[in-house]
C-alpha positions as CSV (number, residue, x, y, z in Angstrom):
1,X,-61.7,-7.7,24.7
2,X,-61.8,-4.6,22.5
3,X,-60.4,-4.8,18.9
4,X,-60.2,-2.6,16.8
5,X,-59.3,-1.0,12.2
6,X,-59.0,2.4,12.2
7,X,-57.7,2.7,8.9
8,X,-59.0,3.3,5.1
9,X,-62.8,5.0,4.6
10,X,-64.5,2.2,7.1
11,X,-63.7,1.4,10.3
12,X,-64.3,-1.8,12.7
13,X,-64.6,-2.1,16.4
14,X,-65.1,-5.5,18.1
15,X,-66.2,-6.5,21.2
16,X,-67.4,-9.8,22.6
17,X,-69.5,-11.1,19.4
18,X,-70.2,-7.5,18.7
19,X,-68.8,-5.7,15.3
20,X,-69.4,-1.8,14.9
21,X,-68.8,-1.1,11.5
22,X,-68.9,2.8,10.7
23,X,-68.5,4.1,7.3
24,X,-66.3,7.6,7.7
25,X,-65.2,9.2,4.2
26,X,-65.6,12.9,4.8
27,X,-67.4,15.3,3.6
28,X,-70.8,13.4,3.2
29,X,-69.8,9.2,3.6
30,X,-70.8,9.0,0.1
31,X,-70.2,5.3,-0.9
32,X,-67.6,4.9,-4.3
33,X,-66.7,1.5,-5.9
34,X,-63.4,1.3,-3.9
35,X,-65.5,1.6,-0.7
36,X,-68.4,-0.7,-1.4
37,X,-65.7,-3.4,-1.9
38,X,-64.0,-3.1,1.2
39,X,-67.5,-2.8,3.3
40,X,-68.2,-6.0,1.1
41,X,-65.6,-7.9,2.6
42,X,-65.7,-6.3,6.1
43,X,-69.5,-8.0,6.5
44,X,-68.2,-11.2,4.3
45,X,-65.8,-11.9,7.1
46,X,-68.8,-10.6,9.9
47,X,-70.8,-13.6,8.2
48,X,-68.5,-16.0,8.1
49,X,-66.6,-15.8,11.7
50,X,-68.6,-17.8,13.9
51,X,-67.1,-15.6,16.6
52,X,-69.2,-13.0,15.7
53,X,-73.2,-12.6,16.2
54,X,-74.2,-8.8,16.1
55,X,-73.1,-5.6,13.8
56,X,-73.6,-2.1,14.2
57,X,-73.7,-0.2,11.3
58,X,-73.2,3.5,12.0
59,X,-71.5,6.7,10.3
60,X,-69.0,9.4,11.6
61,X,-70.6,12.9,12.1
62,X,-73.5,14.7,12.9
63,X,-74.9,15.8,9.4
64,X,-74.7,12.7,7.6
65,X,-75.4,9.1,7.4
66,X,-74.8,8.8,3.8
67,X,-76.3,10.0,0.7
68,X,-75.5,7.0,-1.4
69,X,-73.4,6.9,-5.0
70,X,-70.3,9.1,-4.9
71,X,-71.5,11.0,-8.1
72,X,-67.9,12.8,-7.8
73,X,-66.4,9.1,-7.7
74,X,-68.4,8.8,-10.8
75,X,-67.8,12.0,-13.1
76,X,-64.3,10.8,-12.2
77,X,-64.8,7.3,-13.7
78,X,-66.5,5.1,-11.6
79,X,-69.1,3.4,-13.4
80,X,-72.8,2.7,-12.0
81,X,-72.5,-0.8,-13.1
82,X,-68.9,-1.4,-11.9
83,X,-67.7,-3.8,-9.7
84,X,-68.9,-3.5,-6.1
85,X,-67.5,-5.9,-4.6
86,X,-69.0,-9.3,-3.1
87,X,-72.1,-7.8,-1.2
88,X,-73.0,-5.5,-3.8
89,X,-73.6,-1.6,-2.7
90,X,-72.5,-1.1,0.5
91,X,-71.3,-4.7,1.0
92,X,-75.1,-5.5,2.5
93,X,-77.7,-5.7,-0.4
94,X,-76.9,-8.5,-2.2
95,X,-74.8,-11.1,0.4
96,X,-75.8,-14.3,-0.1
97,X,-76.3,-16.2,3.0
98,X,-76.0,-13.3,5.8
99,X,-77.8,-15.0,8.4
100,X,-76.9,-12.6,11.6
101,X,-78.6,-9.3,12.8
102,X,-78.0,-6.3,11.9
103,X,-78.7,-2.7,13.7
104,X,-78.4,0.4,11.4
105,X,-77.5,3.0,13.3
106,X,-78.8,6.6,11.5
107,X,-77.7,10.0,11.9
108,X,-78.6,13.0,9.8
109,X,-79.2,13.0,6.1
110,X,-79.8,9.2,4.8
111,X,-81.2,9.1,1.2
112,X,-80.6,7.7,-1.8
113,X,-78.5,4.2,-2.0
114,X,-77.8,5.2,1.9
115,X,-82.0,4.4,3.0
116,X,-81.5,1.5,0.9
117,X,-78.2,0.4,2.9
118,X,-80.0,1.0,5.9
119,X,-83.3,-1.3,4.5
120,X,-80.8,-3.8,4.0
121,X,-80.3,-4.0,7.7
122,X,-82.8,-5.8,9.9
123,X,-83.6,-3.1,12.2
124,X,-83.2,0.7,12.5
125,X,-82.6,3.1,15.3
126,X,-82.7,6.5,14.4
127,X,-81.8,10.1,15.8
128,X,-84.4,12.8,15.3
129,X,-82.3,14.6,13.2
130,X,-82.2,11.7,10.7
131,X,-83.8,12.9,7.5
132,X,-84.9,10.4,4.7
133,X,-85.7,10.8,0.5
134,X,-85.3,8.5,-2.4
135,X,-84.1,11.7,-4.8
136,X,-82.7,9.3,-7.5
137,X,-86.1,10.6,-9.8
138,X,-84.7,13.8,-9.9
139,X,-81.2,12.7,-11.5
140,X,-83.3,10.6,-14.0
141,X,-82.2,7.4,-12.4
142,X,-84.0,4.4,-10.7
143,X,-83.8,4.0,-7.0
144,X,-83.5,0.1,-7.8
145,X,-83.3,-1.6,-4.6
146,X,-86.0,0.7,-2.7
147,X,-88.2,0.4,-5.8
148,X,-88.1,-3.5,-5.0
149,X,-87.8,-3.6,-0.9
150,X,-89.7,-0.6,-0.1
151,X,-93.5,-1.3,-1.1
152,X,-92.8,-4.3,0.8
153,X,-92.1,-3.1,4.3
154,X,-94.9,-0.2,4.2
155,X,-98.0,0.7,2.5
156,X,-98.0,0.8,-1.4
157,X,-99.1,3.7,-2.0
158,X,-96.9,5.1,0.5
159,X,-93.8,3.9,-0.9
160,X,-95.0,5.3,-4.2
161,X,-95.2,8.5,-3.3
162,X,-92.0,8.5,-2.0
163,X,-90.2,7.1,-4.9
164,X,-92.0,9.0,-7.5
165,X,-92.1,11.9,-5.8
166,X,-88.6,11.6,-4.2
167,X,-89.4,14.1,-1.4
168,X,-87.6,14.1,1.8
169,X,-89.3,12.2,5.4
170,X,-88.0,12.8,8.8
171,X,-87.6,10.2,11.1
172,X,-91.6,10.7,12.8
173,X,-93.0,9.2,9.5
174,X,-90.3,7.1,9.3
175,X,-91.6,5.3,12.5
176,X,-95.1,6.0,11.8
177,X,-94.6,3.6,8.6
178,X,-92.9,1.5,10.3
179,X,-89.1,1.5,8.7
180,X,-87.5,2.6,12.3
181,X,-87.7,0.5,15.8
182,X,-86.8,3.6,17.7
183,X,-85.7,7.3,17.7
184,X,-82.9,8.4,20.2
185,X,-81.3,11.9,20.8
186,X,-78.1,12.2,18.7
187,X,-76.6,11.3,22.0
188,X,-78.3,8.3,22.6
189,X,-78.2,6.9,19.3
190,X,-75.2,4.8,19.6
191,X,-75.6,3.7,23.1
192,X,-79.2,2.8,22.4
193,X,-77.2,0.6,19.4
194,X,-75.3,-1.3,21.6
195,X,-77.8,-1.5,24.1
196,X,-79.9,-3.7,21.4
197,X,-77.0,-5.6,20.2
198,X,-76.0,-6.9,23.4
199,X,-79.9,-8.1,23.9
200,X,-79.4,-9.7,20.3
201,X,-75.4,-11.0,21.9
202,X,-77.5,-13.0,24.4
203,X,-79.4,-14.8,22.6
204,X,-79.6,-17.7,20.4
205,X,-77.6,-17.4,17.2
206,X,-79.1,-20.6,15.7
207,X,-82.8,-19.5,15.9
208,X,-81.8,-16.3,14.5
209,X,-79.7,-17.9,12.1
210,X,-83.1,-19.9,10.5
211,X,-85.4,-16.7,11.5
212,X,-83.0,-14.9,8.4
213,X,-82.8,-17.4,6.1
214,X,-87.1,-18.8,6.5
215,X,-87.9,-14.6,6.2
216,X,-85.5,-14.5,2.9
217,X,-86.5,-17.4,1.1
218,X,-90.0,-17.4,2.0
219,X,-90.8,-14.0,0.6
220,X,-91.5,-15.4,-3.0
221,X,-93.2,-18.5,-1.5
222,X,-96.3,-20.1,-1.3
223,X,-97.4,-19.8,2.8
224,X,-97.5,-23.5,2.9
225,X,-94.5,-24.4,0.3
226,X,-92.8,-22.1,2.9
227,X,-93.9,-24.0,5.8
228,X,-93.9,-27.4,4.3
229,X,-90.2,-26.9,4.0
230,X,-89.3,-25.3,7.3
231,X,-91.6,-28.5,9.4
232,X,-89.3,-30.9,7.0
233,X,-86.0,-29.3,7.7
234,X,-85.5,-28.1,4.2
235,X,-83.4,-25.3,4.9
236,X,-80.2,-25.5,6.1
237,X,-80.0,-23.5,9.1
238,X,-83.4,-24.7,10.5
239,X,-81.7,-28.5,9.9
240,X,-79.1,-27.5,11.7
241,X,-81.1,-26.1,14.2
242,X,-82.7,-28.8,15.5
243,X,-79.7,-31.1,15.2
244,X,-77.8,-28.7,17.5
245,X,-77.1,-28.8,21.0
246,X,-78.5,-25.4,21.6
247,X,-82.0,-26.9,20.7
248,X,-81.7,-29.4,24.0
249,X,-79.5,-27.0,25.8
250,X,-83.5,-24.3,25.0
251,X,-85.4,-27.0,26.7
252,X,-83.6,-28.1,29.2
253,X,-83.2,-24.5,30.4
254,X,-87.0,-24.2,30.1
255,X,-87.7,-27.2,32.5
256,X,-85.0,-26.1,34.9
257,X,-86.1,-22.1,34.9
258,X,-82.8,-21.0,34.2
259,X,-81.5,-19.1,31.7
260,X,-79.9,-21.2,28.5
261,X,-76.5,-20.8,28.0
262,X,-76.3,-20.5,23.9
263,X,-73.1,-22.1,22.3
264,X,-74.3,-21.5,18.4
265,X,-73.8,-24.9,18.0
């Protein structure tokens, strides 16, 4: 069963546990206050329907992904410390408790507060006309987000250069350090998307569920405080975890060689 919002500057399309989100506000998808809070509550709802395991996010047309702040939206008023909304930019970056997958889907020019929407994702496909930059030095800002996520995902002094140098990256050194899964043809991009969120579909939203939240809280942890808390069910979703029926229903389906039948519960 299909469902689907066409309306407003971000559209939804649903199927199975599947939600494509895709972020469409012509000319460049350039993200304003009004828009972040909407995307905000699209994924609040995403997180919070149990329905739901997978989203897509992706953008309309060919030459961009998104650039990031609307600085039109903002010589018309919009401040750079307004409200935006519940999940911060872009309704990803700052969600508490988002504990499903994400796939960002990338096409064309993705820089500013857009590459850091994307590293909010958990995995990236990309087309090989994706282009990539962190340009915020040149407008005398700070790329805030990427100055804090990036130098964790890739090599320091790789991530410095491209934040204090704020040059543009295609989407070969993109893989090379390691920010993409995959490149696709235009073409293939979004097929290759749903192609990887129905292998996520299938399996078991519990595990991935405490995969999200161990990797979240355990990046500003000891290795063994981490670990300590995860073998004494200290966070919720591992607790629930191995309270749940999907825990028996993983071994059960191991001892009988069949395939386990996931209920998230």
């Amino acid at each position: 069963m299909m469902q689907m919002r066409t309306e407003g500057p971000i559209r939804t399309r649903r199927e199975g546990a599947i939600l494509e989100v895709t972020l469409d506000r012509p000319k460049a998808n350039a993200i304003d206050l009004a828009t972040s809070r909407i995307m905000g509550l699209v994924f609040r709802d995403f997180r919070d329907d149990d329905s739901l395991r997978v989203a897509i996010l992706r953008a309309e047309g060919e030459k961009f992904f998104c650039p990031g702040w609307d600085l039109k939206a903002a010589a018309d008023g919009d401040a750079v410390d307004g409200d935006y909304g519940v999940g911060g930019f872009g309704g990803l970056q700052e969600l508490p408790n988002l504990n499903k997958p994400v796939i960002a889907a990338v096409n064309g020019i993705c820089c500013g507060g857009g590459l850091e929407l994307a590293l909010s994702c958990d995995l990236i496909l990309a087309s090989d006309n994706a282009t990539f930059a962190l340009p915020e030095i040149r407008s005398g800002t700070v790329a805030d987000a990427a100055s804090i996520k990036l130098p964790k995902r890739i090599p320091y002094h790789v991530a410095m250069d491209l934040l204090l140098t704020g040059r543009w990256f295609d989407a070969e050194e993109a893989r090379h350090w390691g920010l993409l899964k995959e490149i696709t043809t235009q073409a293939d991009l979004l097929p290759k998307a749903w192609e990887l969120a129905r292998l996520l579909e299938s399996g078991p939203p519990l595990v991935y569920a405490a995969i999200k939240e161990v990797v979240r809280e355990a990046e500003d942890m000891r290795f063994q405080d981490a670990l300590n808390r995860i073998t004494k069910r200290q966070f919720v979703t591992v607790d629930r975890l191995y309270s749940s029926e999907d825990q028996l229903e993983g071994a059960r389906a191991f001892a009988e060689k069949r395939a386990p039948v996931w209920k998230g519960r």
